[in-house]
C-alpha positions as CSV (number, residue, x, y, z in Angstrom):
1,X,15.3,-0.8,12.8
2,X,13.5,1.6,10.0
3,X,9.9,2.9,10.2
4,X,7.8,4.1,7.2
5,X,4.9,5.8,7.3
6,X,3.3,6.2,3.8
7,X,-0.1,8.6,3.7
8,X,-1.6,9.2,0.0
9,X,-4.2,11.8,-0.5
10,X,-7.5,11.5,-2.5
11,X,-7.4,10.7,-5.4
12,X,-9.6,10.8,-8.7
13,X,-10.4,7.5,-10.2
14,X,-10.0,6.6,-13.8
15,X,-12.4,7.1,-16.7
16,X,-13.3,10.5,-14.7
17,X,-11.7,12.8,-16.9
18,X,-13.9,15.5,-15.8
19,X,-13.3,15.1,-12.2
20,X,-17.0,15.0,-11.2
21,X,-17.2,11.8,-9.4
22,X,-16.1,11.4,-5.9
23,X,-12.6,11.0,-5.3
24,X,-11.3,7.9,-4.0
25,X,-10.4,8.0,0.3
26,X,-7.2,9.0,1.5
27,X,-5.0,6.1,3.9
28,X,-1.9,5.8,5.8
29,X,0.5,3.0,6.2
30,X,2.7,2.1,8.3
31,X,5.6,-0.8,7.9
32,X,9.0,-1.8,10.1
33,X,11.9,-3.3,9.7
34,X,14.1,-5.3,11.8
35,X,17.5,-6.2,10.8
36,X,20.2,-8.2,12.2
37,X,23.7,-8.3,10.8
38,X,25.8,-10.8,12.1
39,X,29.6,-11.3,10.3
40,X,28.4,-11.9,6.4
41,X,24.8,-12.7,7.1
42,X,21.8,-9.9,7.6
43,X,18.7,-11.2,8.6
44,X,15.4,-9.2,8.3
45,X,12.3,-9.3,9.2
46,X,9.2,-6.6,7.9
47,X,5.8,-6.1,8.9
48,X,4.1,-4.1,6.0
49,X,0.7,-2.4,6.5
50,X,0.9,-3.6,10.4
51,X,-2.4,-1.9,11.0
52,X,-4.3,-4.4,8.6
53,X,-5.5,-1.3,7.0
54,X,-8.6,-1.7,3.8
55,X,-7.5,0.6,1.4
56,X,-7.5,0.8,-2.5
57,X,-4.6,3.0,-4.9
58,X,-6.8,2.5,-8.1
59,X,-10.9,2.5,-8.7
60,X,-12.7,3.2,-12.2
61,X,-15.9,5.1,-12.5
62,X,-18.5,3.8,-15.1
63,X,-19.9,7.4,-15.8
64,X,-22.8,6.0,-18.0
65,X,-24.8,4.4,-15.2
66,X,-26.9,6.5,-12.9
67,X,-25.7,7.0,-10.6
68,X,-21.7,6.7,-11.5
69,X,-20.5,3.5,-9.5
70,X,-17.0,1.8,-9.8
71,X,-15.4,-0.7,-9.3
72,X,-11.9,-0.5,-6.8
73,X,-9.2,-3.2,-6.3
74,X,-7.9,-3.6,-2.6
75,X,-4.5,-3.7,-1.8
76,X,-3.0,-6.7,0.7
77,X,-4.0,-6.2,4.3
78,X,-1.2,-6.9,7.0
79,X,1.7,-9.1,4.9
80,X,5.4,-10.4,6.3
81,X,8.4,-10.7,5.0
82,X,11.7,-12.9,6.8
83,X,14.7,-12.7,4.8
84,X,18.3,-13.5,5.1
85,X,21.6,-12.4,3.1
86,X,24.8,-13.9,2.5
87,X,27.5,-11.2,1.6
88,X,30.6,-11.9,-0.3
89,X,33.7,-10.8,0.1
């Protein structure tokens, strides 16, 4: 079993190279990981973002309209993943 927690501070979003538009929000993740080794096989499954958090890692600011709006692109909410591994010998 394996737990992250992944947190990313503000941030400033592109085409700000002055820094004078808001920074984008901070957010916090959280995934798991079960796994299951039996002989030669592993099976897994993970829960990424298992908070269904809305968050965005990148935005751009069009600094010639006024006021500065952008434009951010969302990350995926709550995904799964079920995988299983065959190891040679």
């Amino acid at each position: 079993l394996a737990a992250v927690y992944t947190y990313v501070g503000r941030q400033y979003y592109d085409n700000d190279q002055a820094n004078r538009f808001r920074r984008m929000p901070a957010y916090g993740t959280l995934d798991l990981k079960a796994s299951y080794h039996r002989g030669d096989w592993i099976f897994a499954l993970t829960g990424a973002n298992l908070a269904d958090k809305k968050y965005y890692s990148y935005g751009i600011t069009d600094s010639a309209t006024a006021p500065a709006s952008f434009q951010a692109y969302p990350l995926a909410g709550r995904t799964w993943f079920a995988s299983a591994e065959y190891r040679l010998r």
